[in-house]
C-alpha positions as CSV (number, residue, x, y, z in Angstrom):
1,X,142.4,125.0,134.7
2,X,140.5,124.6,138.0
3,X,137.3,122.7,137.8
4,X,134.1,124.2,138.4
5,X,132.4,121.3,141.1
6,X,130.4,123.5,142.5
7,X,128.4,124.3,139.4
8,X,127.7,120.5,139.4
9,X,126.8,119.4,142.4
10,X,124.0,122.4,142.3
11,X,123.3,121.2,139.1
12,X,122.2,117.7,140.9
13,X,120.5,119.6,143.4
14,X,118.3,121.1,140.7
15,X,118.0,117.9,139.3
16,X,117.1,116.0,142.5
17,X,114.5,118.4,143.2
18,X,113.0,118.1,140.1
19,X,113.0,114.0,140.3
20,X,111.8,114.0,143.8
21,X,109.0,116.9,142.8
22,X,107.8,114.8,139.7
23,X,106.6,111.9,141.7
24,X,103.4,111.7,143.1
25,X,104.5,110.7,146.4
26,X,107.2,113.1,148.1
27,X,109.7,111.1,149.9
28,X,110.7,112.8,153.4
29,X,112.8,115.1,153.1
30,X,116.4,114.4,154.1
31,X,117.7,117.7,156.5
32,X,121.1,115.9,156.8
33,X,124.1,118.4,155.6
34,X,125.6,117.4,152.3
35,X,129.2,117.8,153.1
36,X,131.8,118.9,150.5
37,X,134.6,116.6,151.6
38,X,132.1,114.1,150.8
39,X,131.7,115.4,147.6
40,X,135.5,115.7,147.0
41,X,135.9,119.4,147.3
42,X,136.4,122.1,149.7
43,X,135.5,126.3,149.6
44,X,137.5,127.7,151.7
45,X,135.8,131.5,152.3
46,X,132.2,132.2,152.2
47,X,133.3,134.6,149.0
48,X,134.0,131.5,146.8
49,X,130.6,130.6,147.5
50,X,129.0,133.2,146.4
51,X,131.4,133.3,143.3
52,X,130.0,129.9,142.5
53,X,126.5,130.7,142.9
54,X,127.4,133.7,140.6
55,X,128.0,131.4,137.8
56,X,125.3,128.8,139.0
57,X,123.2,131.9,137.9
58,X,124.7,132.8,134.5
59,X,124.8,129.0,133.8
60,X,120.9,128.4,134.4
61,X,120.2,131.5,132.8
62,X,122.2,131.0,129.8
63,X,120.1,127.7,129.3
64,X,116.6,129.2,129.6
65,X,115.8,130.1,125.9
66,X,113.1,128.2,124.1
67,X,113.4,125.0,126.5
68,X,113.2,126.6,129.8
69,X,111.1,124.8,132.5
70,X,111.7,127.2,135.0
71,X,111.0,130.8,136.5
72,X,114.7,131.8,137.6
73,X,115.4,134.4,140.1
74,X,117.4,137.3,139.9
75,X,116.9,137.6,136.4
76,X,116.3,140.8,134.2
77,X,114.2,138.2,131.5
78,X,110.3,138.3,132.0
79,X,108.8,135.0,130.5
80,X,105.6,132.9,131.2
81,X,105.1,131.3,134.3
82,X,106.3,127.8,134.6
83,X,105.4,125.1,137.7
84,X,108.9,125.7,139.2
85,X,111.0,128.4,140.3
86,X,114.4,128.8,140.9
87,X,116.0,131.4,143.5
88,X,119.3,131.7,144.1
89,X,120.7,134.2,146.5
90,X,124.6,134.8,146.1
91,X,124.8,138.1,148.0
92,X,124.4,139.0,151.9
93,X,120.9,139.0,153.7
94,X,119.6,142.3,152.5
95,X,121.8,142.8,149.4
96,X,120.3,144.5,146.5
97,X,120.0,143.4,143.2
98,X,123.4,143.9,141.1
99,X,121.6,143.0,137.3
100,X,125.4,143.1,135.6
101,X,126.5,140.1,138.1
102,X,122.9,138.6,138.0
103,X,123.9,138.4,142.0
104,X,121.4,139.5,144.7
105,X,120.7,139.4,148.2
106,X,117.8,137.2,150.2
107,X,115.6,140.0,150.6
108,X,115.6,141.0,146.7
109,X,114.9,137.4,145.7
110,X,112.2,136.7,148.0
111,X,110.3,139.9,147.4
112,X,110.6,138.8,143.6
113,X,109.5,135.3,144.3
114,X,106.8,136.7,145.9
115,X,105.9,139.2,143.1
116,X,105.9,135.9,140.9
117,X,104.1,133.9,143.2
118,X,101.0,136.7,142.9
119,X,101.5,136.9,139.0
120,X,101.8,132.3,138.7
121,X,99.0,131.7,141.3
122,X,97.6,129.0,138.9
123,X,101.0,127.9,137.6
124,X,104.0,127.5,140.0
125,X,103.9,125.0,142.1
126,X,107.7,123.9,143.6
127,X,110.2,126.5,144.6
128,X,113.8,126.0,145.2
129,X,116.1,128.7,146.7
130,X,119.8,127.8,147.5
131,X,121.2,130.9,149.9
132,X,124.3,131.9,150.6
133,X,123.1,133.8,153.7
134,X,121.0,132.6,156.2
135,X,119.1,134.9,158.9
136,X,116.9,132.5,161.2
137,X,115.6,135.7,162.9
138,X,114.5,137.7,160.0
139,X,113.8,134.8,158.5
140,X,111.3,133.8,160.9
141,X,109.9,137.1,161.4
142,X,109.1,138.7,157.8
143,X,109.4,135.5,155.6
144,X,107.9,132.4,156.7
145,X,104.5,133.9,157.7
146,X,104.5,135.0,153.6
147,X,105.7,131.2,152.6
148,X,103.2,129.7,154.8
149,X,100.6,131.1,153.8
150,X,101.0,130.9,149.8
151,X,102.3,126.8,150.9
152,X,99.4,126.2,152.2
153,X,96.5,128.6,150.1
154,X,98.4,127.2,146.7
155,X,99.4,123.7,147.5
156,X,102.9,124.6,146.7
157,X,106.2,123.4,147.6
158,X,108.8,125.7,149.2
159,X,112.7,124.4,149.5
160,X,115.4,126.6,151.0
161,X,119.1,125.4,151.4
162,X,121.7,127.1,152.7
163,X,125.2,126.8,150.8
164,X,127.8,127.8,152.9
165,X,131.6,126.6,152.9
166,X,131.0,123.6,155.1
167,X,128.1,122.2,152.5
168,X,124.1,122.3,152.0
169,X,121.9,122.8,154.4
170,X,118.0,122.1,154.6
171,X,116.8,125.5,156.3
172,X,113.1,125.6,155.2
173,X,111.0,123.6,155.7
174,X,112.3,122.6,159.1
């Protein structure tokens, strides 16, 4: 049976982010890839990757009954509106939403993180997306003039990392 390290190494992601986002003082933020043959793995096509984040999904949503901390994103479940929220895009750029595989695209989960963000003004304060598709251009021009301006109306954090087959990336902020 092949082990699923993906799952938790993103689990320790999540976890980090939480840890770090507890304290009162942020520590900088470290923009250094994390490397998988550091982490004693390897994906070898960007499809695995996805497939990964897949289950990532169905695993965090599968624990977000009556103890869930977080808002998680794509998900069909409407809940109350917790300090965090999770995003992960396991689809292309401008993928729709696909509700059976809980997988979407970038575009899908932002505009629903947005939609949230509106609807947990007073509530949600740190944000972590992990992507499987990055776009620096679109990105850059229909995104991050959005982020910005809820970061820095709300006081909010905004984390976005790029998982690809050669590791993690820091892509936001930069």
């Amino acid at each position: 049976m092949m082990k699923e390290p993906f799952v938790d190494s993103v689990h320790d992601l999540v976890t980090d982010f939480l840890y770090l986002n507890s304290l009162e003082t942020i520590p900088e933020l470290d923009t250094s890839p994390i490397k998988y043959e550091d982490l004693g793995f390897d994906l070898e096509c960007q499809g695995q990757v996805s497939n990964h984040l897949i289950r990532f999904t169905e695993h965090l949503s599968a624990h977000s009954g009556a103890n869930q901390q977080y808002n998680l994103l794509p998900t069909s479940q409407v809940g109350p509106c917790f300090d965090l929220l999770i995003g992960i895009v396991s689809l292309g750029f401008d993928a729709k939403y696909y509700p059976k595989k809980k997988a979407a695209g970038f575009k899908y989960v932002m505009l629903s993180a947005i939609r949230t963000w509106f609807y947990c003004s007073g509530t949600n304060s740190k944000n972590l997306i992990i992507t499987a598709d990055w776009n620096p251009q679109k990105f850059e021009t229909l995104y991050k003039p959005i982020i910005e301006a809820y970061r820095y109306r709300f006081k909010t954090e905004v984390q976005i990392y790029e998982h690809s087959t050669r590791g993690l990336y820091l892509r936001y902020p930069y």
